[in-house]
TORSE-200745 format. One record per atom (N, C-alpha, C): residue number from 1; residue in three letters; atom name; x, y, z. Coordinates in Angstrom, 2 decimals. Layout:
(miza NUM Ala CA (X Y Z)) ...
//
This chain:
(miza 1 Unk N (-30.95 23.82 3.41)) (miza 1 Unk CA (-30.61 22.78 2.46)) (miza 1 Unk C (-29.11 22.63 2.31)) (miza 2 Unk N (-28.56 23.68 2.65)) (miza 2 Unk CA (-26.67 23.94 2.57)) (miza 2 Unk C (-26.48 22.74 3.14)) (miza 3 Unk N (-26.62 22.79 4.90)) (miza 3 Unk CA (-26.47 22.07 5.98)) (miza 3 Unk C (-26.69 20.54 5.07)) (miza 4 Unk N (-27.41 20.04 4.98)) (miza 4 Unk CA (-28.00 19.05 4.01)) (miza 4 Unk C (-27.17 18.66 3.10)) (miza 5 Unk N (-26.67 18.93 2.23)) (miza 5 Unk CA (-26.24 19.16 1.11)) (miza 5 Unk C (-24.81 18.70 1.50)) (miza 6 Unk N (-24.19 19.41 2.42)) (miza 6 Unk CA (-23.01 19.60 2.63)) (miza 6 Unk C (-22.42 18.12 3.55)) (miza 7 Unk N (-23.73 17.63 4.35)) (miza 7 Unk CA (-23.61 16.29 5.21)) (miza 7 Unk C (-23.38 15.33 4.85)) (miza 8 Unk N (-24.39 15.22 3.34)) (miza 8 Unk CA (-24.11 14.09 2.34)) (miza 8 Unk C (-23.10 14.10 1.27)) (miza 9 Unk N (-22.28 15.26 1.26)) (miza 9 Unk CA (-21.33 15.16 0.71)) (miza 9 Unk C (-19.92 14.95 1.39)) (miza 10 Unk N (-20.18 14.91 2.62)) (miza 10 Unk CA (-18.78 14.74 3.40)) (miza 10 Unk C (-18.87 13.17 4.05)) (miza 11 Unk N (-20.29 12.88 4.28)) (miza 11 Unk CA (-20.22 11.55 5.44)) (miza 11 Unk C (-20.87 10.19 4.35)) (miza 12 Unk N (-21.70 10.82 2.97)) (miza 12 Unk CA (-22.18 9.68 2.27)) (miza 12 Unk C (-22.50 9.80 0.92)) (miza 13 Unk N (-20.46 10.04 0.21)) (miza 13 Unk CA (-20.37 10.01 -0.82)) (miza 13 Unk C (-21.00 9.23 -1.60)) (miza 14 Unk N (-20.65 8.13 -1.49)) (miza 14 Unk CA (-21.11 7.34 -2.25)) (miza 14 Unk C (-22.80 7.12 -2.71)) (miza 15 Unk N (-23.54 7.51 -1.56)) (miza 15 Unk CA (-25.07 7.70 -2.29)) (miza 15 Unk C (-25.20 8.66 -3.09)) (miza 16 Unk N (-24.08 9.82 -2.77)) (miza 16 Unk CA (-24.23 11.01 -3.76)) (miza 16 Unk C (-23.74 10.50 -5.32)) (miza 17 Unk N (-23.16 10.06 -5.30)) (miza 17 Unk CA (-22.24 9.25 -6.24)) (miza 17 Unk C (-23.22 8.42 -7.56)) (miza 18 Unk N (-24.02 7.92 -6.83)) (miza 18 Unk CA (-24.92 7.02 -7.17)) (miza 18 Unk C (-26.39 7.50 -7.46)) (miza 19 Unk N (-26.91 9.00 -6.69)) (miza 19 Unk CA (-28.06 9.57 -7.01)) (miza 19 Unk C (-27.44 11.35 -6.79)) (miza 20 Unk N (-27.17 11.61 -8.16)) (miza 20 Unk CA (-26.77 12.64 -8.02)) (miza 20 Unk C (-28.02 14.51 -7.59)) (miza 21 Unk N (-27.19 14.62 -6.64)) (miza 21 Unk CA (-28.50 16.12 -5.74)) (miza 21 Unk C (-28.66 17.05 -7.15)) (miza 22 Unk N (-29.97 17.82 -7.18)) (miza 22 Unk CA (-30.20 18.30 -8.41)) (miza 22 Unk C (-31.47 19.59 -7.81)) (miza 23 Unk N (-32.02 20.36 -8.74)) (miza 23 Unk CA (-33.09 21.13 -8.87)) (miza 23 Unk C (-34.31 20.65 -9.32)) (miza 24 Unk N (-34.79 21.21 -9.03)) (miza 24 Unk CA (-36.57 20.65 -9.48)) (miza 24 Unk C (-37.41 21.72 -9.37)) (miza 25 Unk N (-37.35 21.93 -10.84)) (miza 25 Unk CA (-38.39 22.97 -10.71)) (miza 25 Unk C (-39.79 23.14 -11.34)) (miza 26 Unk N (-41.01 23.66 -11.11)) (miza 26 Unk CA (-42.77 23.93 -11.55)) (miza 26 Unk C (-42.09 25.21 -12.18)) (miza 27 Unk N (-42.61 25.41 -13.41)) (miza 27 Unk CA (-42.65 26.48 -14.20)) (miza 27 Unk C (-44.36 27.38 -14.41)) (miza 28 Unk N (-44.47 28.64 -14.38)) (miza 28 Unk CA (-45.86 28.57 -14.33)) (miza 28 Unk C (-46.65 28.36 -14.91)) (miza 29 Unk N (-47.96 27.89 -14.12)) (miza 29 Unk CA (-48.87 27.20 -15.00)) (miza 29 Unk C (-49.18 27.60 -16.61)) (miza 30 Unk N (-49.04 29.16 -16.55)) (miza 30 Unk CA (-49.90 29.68 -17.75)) (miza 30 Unk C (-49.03 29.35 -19.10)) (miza 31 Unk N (-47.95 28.74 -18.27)) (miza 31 Unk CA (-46.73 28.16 -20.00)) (miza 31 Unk C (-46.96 26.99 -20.49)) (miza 32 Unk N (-47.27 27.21 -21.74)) (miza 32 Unk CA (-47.47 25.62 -22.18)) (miza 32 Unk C (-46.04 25.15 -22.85)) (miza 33 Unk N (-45.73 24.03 -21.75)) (miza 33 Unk CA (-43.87 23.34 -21.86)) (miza 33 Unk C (-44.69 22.35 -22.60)) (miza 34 Unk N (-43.60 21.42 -22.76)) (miza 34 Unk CA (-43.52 19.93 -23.25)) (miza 34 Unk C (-42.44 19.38 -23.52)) (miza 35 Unk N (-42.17 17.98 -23.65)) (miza 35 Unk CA (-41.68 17.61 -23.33)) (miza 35 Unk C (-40.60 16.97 -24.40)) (miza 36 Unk N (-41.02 17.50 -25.27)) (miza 36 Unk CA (-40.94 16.78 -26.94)) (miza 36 Unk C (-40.01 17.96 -27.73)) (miza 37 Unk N (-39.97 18.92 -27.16)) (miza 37 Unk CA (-39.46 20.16 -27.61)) (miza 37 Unk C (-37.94 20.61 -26.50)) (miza 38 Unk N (-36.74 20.80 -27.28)) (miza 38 Unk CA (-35.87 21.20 -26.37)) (miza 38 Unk C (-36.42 22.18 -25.43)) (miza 39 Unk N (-36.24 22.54 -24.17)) (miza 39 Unk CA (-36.76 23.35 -23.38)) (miza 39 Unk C (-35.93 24.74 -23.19)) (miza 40 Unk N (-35.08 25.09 -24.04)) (miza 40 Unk CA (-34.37 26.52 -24.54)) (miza 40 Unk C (-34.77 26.86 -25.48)) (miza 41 Unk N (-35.72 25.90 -26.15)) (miza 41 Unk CA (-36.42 26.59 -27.09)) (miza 41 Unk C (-37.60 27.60 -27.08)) (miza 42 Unk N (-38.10 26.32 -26.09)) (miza 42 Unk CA (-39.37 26.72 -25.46)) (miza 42 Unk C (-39.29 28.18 -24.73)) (miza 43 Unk N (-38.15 28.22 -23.60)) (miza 43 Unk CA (-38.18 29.51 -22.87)) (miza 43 Unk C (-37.93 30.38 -24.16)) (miza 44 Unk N (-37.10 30.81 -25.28)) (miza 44 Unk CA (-36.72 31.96 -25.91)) (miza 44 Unk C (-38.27 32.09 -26.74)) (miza 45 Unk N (-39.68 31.19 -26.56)) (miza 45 Unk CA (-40.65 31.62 -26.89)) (miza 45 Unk C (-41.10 32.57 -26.18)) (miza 46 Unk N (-41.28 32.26 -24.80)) (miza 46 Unk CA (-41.70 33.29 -23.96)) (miza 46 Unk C (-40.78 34.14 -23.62)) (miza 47 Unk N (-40.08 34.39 -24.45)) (miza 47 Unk CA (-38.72 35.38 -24.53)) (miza 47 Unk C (-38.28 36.17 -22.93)) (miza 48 Unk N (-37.79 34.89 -22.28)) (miza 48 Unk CA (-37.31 34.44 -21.22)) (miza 48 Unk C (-35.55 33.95 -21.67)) (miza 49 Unk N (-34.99 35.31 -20.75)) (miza 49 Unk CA (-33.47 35.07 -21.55)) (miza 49 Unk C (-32.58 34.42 -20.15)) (miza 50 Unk N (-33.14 34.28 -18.84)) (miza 50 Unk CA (-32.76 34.04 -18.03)) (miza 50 Unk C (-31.81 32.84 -17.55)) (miza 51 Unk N (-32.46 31.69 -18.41)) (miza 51 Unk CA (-31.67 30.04 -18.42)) (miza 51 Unk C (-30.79 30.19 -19.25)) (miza 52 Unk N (-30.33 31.12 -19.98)) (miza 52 Unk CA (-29.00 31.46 -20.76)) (miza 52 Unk C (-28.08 31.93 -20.19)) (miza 53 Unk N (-27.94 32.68 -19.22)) (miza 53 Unk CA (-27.33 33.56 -18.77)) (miza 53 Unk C (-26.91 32.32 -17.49)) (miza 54 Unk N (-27.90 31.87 -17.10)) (miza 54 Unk CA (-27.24 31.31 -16.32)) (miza 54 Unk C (-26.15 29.69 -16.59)) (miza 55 Unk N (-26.85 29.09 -17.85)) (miza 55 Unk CA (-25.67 28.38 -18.50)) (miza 55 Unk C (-24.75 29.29 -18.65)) (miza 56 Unk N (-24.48 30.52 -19.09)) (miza 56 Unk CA (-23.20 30.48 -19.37)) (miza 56 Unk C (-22.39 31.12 -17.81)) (miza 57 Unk N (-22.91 31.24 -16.66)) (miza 57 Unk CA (-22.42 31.68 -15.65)) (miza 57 Unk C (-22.02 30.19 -14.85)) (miza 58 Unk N (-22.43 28.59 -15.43)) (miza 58 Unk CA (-22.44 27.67 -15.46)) (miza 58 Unk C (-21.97 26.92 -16.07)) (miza 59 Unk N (-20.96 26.77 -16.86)) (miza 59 Unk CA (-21.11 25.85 -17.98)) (miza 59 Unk C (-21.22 24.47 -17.63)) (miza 60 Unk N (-21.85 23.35 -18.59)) (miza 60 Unk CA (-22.36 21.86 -18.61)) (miza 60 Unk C (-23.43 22.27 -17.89)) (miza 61 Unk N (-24.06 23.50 -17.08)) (miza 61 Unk CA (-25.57 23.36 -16.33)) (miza 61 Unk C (-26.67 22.57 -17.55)) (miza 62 Unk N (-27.48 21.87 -16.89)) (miza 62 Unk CA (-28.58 21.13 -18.18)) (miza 62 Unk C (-29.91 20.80 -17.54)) (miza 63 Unk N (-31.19 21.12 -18.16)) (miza 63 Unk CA (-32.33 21.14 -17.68)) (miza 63 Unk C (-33.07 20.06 -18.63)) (miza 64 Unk N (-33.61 19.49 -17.96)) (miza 64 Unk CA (-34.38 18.10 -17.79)) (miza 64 Unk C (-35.72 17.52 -18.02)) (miza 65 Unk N (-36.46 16.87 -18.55)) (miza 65 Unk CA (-37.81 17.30 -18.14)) (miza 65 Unk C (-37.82 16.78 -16.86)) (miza 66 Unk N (-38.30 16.84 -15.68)) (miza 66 Unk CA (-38.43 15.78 -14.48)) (miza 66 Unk C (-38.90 14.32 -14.89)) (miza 67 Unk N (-40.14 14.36 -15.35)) (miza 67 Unk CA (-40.97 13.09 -15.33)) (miza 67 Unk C (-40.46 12.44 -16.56)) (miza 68 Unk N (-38.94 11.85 -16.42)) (miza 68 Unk CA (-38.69 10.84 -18.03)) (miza 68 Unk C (-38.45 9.25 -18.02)) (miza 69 Unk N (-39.35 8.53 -16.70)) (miza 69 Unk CA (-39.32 7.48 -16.94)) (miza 69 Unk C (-40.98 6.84 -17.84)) (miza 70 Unk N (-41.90 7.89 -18.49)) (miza 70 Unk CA (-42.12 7.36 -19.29)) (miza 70 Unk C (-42.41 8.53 -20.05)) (miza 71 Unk N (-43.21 7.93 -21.63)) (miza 71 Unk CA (-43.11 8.95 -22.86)) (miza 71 Unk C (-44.05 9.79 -22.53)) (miza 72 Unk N (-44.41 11.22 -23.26)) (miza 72 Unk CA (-45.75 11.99 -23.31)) (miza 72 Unk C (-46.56 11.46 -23.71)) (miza 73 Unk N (-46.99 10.68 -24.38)) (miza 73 Unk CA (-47.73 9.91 -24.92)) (miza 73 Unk C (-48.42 9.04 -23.66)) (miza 74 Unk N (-47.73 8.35 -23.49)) (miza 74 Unk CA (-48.22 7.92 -22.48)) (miza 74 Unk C (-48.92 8.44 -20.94)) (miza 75 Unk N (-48.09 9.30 -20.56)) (miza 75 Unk CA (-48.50 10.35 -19.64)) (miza 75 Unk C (-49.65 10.91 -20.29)) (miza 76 Unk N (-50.09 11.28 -21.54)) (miza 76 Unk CA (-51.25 12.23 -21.75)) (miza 76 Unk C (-52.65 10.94 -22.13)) (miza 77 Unk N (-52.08 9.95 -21.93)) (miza 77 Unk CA (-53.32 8.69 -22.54)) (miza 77 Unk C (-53.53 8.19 -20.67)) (miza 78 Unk N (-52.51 8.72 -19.68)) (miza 78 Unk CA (-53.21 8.51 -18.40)) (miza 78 Unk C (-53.89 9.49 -18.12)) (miza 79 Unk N (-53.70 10.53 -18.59)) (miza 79 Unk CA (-54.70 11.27 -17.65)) (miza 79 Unk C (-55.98 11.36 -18.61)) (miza 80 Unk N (-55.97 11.42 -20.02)) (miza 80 Unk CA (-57.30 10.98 -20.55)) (miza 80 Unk C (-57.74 9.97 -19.98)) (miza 81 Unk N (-57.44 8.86 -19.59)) (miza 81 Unk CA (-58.31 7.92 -18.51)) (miza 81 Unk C (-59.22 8.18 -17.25)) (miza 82 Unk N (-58.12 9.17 -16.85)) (miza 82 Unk CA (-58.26 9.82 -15.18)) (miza 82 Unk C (-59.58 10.36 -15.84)) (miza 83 Unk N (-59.66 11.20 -16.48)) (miza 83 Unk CA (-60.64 12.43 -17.03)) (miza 83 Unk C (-61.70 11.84 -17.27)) (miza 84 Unk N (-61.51 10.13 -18.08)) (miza 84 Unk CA (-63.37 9.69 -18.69)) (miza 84 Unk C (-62.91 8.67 -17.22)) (miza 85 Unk N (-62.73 8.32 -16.22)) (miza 85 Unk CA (-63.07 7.42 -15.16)) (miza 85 Unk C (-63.88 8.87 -14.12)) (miza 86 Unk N (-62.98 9.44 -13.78)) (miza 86 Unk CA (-63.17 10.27 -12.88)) (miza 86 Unk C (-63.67 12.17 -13.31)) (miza 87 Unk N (-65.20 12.13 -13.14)) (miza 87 Unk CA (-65.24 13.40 -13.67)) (miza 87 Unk C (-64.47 15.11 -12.61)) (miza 88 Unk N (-64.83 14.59 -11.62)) (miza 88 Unk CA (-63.85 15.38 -10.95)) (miza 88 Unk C (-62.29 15.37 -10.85)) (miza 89 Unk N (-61.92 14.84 -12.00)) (miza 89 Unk CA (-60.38 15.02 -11.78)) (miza 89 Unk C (-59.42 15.94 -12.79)) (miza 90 Unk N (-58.76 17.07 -11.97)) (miza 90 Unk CA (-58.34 18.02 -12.54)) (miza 90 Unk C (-56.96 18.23 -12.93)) (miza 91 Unk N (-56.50 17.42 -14.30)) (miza 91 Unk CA (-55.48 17.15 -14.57)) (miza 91 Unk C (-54.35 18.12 -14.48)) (miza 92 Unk N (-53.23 18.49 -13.72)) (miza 92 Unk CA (-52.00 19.12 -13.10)) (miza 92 Unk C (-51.42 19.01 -14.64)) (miza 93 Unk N (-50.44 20.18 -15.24)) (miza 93 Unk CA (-49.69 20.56 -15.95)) (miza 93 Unk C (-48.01 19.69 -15.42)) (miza 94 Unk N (-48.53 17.69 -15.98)) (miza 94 Unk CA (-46.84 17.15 -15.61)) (miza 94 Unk C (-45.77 18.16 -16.52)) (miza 95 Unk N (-45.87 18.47 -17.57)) (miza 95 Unk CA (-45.00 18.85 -18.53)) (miza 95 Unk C (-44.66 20.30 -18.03)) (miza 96 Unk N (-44.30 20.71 -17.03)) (miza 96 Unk CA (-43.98 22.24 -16.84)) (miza 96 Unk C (-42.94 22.23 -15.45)) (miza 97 Unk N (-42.44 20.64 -15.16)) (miza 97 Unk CA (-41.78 20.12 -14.32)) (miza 97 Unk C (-40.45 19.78 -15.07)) (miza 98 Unk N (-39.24 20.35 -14.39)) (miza 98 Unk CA (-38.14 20.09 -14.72)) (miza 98 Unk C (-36.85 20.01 -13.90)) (miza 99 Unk N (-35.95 19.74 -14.50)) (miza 99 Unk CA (-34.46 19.21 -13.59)) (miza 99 Unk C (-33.91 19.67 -13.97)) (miza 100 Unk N (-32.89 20.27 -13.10)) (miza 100 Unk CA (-31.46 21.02 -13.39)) (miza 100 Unk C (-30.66 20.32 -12.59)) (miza 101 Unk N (-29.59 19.98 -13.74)) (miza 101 Unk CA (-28.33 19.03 -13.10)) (miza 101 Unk C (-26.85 19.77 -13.43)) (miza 102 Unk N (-26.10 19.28 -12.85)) (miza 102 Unk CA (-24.96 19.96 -12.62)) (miza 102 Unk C (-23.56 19.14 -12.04)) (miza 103 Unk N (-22.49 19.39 -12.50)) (miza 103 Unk CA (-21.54 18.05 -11.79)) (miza 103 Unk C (-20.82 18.79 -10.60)) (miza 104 Unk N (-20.95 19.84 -10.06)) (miza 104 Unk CA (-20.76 20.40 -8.91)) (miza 104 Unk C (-21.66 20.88 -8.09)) (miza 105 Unk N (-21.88 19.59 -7.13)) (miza 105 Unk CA (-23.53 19.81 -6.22)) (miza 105 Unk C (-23.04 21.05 -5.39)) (miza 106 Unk N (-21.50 21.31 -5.07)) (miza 106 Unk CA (-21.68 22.21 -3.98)) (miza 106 Unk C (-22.60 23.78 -4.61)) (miza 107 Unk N (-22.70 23.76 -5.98)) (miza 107 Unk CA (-22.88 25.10 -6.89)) (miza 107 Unk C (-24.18 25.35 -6.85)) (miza 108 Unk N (-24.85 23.94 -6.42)) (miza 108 Unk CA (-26.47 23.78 -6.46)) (miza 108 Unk C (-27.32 25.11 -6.11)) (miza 109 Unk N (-26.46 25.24 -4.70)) (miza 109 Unk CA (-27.03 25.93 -3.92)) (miza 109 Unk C (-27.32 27.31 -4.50)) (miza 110 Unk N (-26.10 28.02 -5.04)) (miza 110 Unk CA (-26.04 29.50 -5.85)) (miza 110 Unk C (-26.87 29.25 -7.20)) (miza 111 Unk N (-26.89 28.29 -7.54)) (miza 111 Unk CA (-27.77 28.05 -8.82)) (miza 111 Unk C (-29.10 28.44 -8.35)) (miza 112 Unk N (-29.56 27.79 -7.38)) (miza 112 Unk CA (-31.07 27.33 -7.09)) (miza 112 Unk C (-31.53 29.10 -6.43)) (miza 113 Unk N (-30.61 29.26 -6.26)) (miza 113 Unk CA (-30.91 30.71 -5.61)) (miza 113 Unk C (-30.95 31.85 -6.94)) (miza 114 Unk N (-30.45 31.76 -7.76)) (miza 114 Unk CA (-30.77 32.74 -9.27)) (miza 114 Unk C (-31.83 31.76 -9.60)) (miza 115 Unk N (-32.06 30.88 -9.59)) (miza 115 Unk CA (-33.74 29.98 -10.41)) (miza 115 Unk C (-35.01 31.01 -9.77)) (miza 116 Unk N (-34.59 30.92 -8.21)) (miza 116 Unk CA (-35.82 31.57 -7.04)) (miza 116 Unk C (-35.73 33.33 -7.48)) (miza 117 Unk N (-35.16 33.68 -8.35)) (miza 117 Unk CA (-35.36 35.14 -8.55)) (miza 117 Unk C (-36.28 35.13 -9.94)) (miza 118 Unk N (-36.75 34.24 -10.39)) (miza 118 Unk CA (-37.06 33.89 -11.57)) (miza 118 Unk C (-38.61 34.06 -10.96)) (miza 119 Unk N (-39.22 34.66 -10.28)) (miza 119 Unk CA (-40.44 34.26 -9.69)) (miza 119 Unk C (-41.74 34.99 -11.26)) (miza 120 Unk N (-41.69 35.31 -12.15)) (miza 120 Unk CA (-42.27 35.83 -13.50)) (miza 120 Unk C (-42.71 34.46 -14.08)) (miza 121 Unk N (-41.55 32.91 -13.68)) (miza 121 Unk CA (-41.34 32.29 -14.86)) (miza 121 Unk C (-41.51 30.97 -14.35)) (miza 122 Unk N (-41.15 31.29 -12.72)) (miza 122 Unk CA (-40.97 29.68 -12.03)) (miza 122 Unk C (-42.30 30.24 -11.05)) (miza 123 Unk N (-42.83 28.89 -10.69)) (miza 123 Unk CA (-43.63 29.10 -9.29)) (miza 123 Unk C (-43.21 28.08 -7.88)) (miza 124 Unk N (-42.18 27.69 -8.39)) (miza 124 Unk CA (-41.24 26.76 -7.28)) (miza 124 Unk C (-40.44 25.88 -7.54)) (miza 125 Unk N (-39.54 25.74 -6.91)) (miza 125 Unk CA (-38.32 25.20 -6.64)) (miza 125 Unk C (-37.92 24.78 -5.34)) (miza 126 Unk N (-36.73 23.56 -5.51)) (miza 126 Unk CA (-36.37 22.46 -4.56)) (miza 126 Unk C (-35.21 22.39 -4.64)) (miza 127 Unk N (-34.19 22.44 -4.00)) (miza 127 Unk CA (-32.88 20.99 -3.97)) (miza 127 Unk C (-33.61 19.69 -3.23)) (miza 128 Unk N (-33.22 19.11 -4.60)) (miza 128 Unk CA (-33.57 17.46 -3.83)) (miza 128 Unk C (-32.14 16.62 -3.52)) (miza 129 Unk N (-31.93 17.04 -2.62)) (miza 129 Unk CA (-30.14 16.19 -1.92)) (miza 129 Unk C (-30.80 14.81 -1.40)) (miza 130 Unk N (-29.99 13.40 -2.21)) (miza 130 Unk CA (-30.50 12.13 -1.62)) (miza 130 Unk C (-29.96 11.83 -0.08)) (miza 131 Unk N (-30.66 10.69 0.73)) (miza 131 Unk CA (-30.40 10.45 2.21)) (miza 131 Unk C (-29.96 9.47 1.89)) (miza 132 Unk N (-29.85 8.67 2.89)) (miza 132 Unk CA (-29.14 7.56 3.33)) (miza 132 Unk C (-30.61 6.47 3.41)) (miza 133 Unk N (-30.87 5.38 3.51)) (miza 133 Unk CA (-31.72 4.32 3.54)) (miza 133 Unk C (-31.61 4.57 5.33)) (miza 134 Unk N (-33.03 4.41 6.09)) (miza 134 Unk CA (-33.10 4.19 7.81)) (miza 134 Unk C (-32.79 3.05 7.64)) (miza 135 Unk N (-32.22 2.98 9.42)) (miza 135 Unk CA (-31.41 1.54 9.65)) (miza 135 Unk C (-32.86 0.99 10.11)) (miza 136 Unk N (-33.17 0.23 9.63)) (miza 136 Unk CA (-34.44 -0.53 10.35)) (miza 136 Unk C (-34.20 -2.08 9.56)) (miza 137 Unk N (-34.36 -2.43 10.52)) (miza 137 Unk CA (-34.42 -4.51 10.62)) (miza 137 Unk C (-35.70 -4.79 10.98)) (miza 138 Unk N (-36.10 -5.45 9.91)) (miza 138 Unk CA (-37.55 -5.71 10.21)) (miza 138 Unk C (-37.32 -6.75 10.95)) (miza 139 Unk N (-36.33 -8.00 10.82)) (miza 139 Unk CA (-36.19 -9.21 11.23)) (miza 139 Unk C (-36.10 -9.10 13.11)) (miza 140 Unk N (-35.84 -7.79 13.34)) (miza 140 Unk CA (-35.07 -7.64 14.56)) (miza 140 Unk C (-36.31 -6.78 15.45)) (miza 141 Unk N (-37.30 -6.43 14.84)) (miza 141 Unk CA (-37.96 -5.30 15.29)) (miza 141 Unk C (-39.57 -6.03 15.17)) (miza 142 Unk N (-40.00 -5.78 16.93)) (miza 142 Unk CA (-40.88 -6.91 17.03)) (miza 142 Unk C (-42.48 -5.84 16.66)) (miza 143 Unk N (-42.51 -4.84 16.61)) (miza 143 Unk CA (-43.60 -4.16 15.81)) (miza 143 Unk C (-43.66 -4.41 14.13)) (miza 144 Unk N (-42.61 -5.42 13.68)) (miza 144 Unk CA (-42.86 -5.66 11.88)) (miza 144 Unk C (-43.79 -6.83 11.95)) (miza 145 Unk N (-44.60 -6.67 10.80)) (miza 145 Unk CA (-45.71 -7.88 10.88)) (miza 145 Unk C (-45.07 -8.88 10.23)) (miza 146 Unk N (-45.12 -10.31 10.55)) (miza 146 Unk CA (-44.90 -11.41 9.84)) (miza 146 Unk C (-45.40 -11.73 8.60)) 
//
């Protein structure tokens, strides 16, 4: 992900610029997060001192919920749908998904690597570094359908 990381910051600032590279992390299932509640609160419940230590080995580090383009509310009135449409459907813990942002992507990397020692608390983690859009012309490219 270095390699990665490091490509889009030298050859395509400007997407970085514009979608800033971040963490993403699943916390484990057996924690009940949300989304409604600061989430340093939440960890010093499960008296988890770990996201402290690393703000302050960080400072401005800040964790996120992931999923905030819409409310809990809403998210929990879709999957009550899912649940009375579909009896086989086994609603995933959205609220235990989160973002860690940071204004020095090169730091990502050492960050994301103390998150992955967290394995008690996390059950996975990502750098998500943005790409570039493929050059593809549909206008030009005789396999695009009309």
């Amino acid at each position: 992900m270095l390699k990665e990381l490091e490509f889009m910051l030298d050859k395509h600032e400007d997407i970085v610029k514009s979608e800033l590279p971040h963490i993403v992390l699943r916390f484990n299932r057996k924690l009940k997060l949300n989304y409604e509640n600061p989430i340093e609160k939440q960890l010093i419940k499960y008296q988890f001192e770990g996201w402290e230590k690393l703000k302050s080995k960080f400072p401005g580090l800040k964790m996120v919920p992931h999923y905030d383009a819409f409310s809990t509310q809403k998210i929990n009135e879709w999957v009550r749908k899912a649940i009375a449409t579909d009896e086989t459907y086994k609603p995933g813990n959205f609220f235990n998904y989160f973002r860690i942002e940071f204004g020095d992507a090169k730091k990502l990397v050492e960050i994301k690597e103390e998150v992955d020692s967290w394995k008690n608390i996390v059950e996975n983690s990502y750098l998500y570094v943005p790409a570039p859009l493929p050059f593809v012309d549909a206008a030009n490219d005789p396999r695009a359908v009309n």
